[in-house]
N, C-alpha and C positions, 0 to 999 in steps of 0.2 A: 119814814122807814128806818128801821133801829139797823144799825150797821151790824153785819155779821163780824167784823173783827173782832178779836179777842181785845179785855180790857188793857193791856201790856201793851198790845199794839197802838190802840187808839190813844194810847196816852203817850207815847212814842214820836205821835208823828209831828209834823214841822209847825201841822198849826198850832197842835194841842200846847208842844213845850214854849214855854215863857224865855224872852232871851236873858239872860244871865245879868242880876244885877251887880251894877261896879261903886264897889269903894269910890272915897273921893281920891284916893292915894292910887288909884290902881289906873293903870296906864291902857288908850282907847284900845280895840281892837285892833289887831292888825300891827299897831306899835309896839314899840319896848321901849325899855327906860336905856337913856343914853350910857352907854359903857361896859350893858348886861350883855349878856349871849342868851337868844330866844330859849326858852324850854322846849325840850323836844315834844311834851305834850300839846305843848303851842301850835306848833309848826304841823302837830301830827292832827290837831282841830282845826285848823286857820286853813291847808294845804289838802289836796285833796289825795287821797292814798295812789301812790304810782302804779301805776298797769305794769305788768311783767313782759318784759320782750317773749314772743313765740320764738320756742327754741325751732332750731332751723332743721326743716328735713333731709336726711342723709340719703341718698341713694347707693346704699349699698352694692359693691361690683359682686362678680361670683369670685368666690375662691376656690379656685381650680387644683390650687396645692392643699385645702383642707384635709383629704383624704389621705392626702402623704400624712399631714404633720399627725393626726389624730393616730395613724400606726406607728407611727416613729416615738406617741410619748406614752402608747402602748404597752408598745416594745411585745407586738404578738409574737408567736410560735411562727415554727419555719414555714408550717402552712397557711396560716395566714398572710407571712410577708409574699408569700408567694401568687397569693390572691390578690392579695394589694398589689402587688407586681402587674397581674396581669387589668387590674382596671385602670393601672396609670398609663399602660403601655400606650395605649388609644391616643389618651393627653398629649404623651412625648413627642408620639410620630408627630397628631398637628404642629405642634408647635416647632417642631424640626421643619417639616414641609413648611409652615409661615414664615421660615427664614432665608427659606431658598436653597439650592445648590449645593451652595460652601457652608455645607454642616459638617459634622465631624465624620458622620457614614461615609458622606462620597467623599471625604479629602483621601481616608482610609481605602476605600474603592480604587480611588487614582493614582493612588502610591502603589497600591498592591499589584496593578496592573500596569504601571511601569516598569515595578520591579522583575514581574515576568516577562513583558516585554524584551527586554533588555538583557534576561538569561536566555530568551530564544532565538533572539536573533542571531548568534551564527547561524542556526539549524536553520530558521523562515530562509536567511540569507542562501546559504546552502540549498537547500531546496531552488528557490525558485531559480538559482544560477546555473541548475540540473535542466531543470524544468526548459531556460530558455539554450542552453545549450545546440549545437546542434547535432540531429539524431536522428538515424531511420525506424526507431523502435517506437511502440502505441504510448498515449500518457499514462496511460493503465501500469504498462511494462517498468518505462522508469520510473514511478511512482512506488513501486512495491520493489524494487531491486535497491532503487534510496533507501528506501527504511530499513529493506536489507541489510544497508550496506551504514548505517546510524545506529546501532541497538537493536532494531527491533526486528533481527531474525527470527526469536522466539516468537511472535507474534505474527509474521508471514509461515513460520510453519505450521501453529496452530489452525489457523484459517486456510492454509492450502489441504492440510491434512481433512479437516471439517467439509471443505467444499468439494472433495473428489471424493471422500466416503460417502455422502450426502448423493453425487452424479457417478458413481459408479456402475459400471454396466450391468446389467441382470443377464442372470445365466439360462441359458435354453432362448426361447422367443422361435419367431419365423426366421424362416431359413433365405438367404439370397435369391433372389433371381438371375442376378448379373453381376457380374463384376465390374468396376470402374474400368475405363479404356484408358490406359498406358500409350506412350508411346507415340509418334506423331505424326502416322501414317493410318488410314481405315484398314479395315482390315481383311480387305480385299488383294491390297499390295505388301503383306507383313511379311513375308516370305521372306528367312534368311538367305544370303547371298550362298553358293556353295562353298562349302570350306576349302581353303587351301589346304595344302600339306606341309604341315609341320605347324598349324596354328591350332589351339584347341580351343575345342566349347562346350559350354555347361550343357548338361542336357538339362531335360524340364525337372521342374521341382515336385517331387511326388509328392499326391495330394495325403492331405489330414483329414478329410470329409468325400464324403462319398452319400450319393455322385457326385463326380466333379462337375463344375460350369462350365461355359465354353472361355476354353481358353486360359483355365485356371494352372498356372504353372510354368507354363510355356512362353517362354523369349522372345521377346521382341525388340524390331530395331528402334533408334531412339533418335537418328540421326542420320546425316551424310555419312558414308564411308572411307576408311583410312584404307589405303592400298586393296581397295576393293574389299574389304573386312567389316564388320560393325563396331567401331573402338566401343561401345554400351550397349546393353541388351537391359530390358527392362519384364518384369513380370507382377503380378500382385495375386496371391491364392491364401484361403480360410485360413488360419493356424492351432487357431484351438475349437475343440469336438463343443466345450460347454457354452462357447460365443462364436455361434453360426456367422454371427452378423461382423465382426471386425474383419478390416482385411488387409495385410500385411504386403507393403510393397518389397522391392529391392532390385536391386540394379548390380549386374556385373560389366566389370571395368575390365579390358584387356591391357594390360602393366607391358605387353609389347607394342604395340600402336598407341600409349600414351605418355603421359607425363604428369606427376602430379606437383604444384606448388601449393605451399602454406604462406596465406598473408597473415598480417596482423592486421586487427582491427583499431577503430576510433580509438577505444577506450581497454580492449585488450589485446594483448596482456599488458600490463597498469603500469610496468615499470619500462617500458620501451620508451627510450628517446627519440627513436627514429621509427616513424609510423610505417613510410611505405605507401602505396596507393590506397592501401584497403579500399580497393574495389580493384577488376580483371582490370587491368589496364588496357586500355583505348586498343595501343599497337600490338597484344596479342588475343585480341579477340577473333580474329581473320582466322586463329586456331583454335577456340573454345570447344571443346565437346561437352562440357559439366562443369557444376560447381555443386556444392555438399558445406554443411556446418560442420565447425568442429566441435570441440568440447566442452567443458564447464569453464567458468570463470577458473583464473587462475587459485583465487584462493578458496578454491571449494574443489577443485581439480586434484589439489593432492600430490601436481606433479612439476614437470618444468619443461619450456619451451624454449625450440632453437630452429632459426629460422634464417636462410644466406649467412651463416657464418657470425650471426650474433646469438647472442647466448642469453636470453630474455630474464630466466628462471634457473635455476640448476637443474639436473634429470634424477632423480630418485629409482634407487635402486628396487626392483621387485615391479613397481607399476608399470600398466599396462602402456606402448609407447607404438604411436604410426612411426616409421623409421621411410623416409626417401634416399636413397641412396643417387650418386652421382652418375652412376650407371644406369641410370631408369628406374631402379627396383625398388619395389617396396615391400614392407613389411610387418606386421604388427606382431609382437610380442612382450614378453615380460622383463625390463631393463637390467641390464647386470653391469653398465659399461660407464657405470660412474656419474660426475656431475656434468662433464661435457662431452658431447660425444665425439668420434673422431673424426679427422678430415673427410674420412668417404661421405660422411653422412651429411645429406644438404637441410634437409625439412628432420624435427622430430617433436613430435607434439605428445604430452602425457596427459589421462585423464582417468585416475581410479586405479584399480586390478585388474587382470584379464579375468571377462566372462567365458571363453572357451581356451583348450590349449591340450594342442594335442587331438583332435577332433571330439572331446570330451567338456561337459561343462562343470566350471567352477565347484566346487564340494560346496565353499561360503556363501550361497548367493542367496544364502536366508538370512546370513548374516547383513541386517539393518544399515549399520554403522558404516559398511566400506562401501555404501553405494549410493553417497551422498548425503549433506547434512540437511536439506530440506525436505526431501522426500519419502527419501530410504530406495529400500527395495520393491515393496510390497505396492505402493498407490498405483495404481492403472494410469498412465497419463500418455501423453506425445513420449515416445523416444527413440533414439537411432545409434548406429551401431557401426561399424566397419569389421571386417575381419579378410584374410587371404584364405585364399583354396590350397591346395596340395598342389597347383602350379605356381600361385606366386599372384596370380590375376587377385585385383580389388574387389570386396563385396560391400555394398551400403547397403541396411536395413532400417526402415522407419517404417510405425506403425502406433496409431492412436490405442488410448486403454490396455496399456502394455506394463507389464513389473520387468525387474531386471530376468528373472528366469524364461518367460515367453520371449523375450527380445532373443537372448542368447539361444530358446531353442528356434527360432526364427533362421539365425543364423548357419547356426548348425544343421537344420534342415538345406538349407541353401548352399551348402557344401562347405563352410568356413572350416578351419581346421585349427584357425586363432584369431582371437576377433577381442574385439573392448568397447564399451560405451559410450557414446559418445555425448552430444545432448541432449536436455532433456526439456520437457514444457509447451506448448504448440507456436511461444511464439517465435522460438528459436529451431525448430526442426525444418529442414528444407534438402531437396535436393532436386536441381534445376538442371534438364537438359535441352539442345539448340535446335531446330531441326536446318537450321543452313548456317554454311561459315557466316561470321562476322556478329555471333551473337542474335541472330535471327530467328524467330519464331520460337523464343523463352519458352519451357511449357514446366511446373510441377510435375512431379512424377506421381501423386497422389493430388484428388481434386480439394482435397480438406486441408490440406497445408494452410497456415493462416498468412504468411508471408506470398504477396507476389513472386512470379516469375521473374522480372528486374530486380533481386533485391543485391545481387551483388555486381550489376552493370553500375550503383552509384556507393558512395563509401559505406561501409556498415558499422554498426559498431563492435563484432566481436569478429575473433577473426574466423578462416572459413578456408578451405580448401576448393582450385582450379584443376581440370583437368582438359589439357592443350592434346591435339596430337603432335606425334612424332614425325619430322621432316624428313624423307629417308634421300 
């Protein structure tokens, strides 16, 4: 069989070629002549051609920075880097997260929020020093009179202004059925005692609405009697035609069968070194007929305070001022008598301008500005009032959803002939009377009062007006 190889190949192969004949001078195979260096053709016949090492395989890692570096030798446009920005971001955060904690975000984090730390703490301090203090007022109350009283006035008036326009009363609706029950007898036994001679009494309060209720206007006793007499008569009747549904308490105080004193409280007024009970003390409760709030904080008051012959505040001349006198009397009016007042005078407590005077009310009482810096005049809220009649006797008026001009005609219905505002807000309006000596059977005079009946049997924090009777 004739081999398919080509004739080049078969002449090639190992059998075909002849080995190489040698000279007789020519040195064996494999040898060399002694002193020569082999020829490389030698070595490259004799040796068999070297195998190449396999170059070694790489396992290439990922290059995660690739995409940086290919924009950076770019050098794209601003949108671009911006895009590149955003496919790196993903890479950054891992790799920050695989480092842990102590990256450069949270060290930045921890510093920043030390540093705050550290500006707030007087304020946290402050606060919570308030906070645990001790106090008969809601956390609600010193919470918002704090911030009050930190900056952030503007900010509790914004949001009281919001929240009472927001809850303010609608005008017209149904009309009462009843009025709240005053006073601390049914009214089966309400029956004034007959009057002496030579003692006077209000008559009933002519009504604003028609028909009247039972009982709308008409006085009532409040208490045990001084020398056979009511030292407090109490009433509650409608006061205004377009809010059927409010209903306006007040109480007259007879300034002959009583006495009135002015405490301080806890924390007002701010600058007293010497507190005082703030609360009726123990050993003249056995005399109690009444207890009443007074006025605004001292520094929203506008006025000045003097109280047993300390002088808290100075008394500003023009505002409206309770004046006790040593002789029993009292009096509200409009101050002329400088910064202290004179020996007659025992209690004198200021708060604002007078809303009545003269049996007339205030021309100003649209004027915003003098009637308070949180409120004004205008918000419907809790407020209360004092004023005298044209005999001299006390008038208190409180009444919920009230502005300054309804309170003062409130008063003015009630016979006042000068009268001033007192305070303002539900959780500061009160007036509490006893129905037996020694502080016995506390009752509101209005059932919507937010403060108990006890509230000035233990200390308060502002201060507040006692009404003792007279020992004759």
């Amino acid at each position: 069989m004739r081999s398919s190889l080509p004739q080049t190949a078969r002449a090639r192969s190992p059998e075909a070629v002849e080995a190489p004949r040698l000279a007789p001078d020519d040195p064996a195979p494999g040898t060399s002549t002694p002193g020569a260096e082999p020829a490389a053709e030698e070595l490259a016949w004799v040796l068999p051609p070297p195998r190449e090492a396999p170059e070694p395989i790489r396992v290439l890692a990922p290059d995660r920075d690739l995409h940086r570096r290919r924009l950076s030798r770019r050098r794209p446009s601003k949108l671009r880097r911006g895009l590149g920005l955003l496919l790196v971001i993903p890479e950054i955060l891992r790799q920050r997260r695989a480092h842990g904690p102590r990256t450069y975000r949270y060290r930045v984090r921890r510093i920043v929020a030390l540093v705050v730390l550290l500006a707030l703490s007087p304020l946290i301090y402050s606060y919570i020093s308030t906070m645990l203090a001790p106090s008969n007022s809601s956390f609600f109350a010193r919470t918002v009179e704090w911030v009050r009283d930190h900056g952030g006035r503007w900010l509790v008036n914004d949001v009281e202004h919001a929240w009472y326009s927001l809850n303010a009363p609608s005008k017209g609706g149904p009309a009462l059925k009843v009025l709240p029950r005053v006073g601390q007898f049914p009214p089966a036994i309400t029956h004034l005692p007959p009057q002496s001679s030579g003692l006077y009494r209000p008559a009933s309060i002519p009504p604003v609405i028609t028909p009247t209720l039972r009982g709308e206007g008409v006085w009532r006793t409040a208490g045990p009697t001084v020398a056979g007499q009511p030292p407090v008569l109490l009433t509650t009747f409608r006061p205004e035609r377009d809010y059927p549904r409010l209903v306006a308490g007040v109480a007259w105080i007879n300034s002959l069968l009583t006495r009135v004193v002015l405490y301080p409280g806890r924390y007002n007024p701010p600058s007293g070194s010497v507190r005082g009970p703030m609360e009726v003390p123990p050993v003249l409760r056995s005399s109690l007929v009444a207890t009443f709030n007074s006025g605004f904080k001292q520094k929203d008051a506008n006025g000045g305070f003097y109280a047993s012959g300390r002088l808290y505040s100075p008394l500003r001349n023009g505002q409206a001022t309770l004046l006790v006198y040593r002789s029993g009397q009292v009096d509200v009016r409009a101050w002329t008598g400088g910064p202290r007042p004179p020996t007659t005078v025992l209690f004198a407590r200021q708060n604002l301008p007078p809303i009545v005077n003269y049996g007339l009310l205030n021309p100003n009482l649209s004027d915003g500005s003098k009637w308070g810096y949180t409120l004004g005049n205008a918000i419907r809220v809790w407020r209360s009032g004092v004023g005298v009649d044209r005999h001299g006797n006390l008038l208190f008026a409180a009444a919920d959803n009230q502005t300054v001009a309804s309170l003062a005609r409130v008063l003015q219905r009630a016979g006042a002939v000068r009268a001033m505002e007192l305070d303002i807000n539900h959780d500061w309006v009160s007036f509490i009377t006893y129905g037996g000596w020694g502080a016995h059977r506390p009752a509101n005079m209005l059932p919507n009062m937010s403060h108990g009946p006890t509230r000035y049997l233990s200390p308060d924090d502002r201060d507040f007006f006692a009404v003792y009777r007279r020992h004759f």
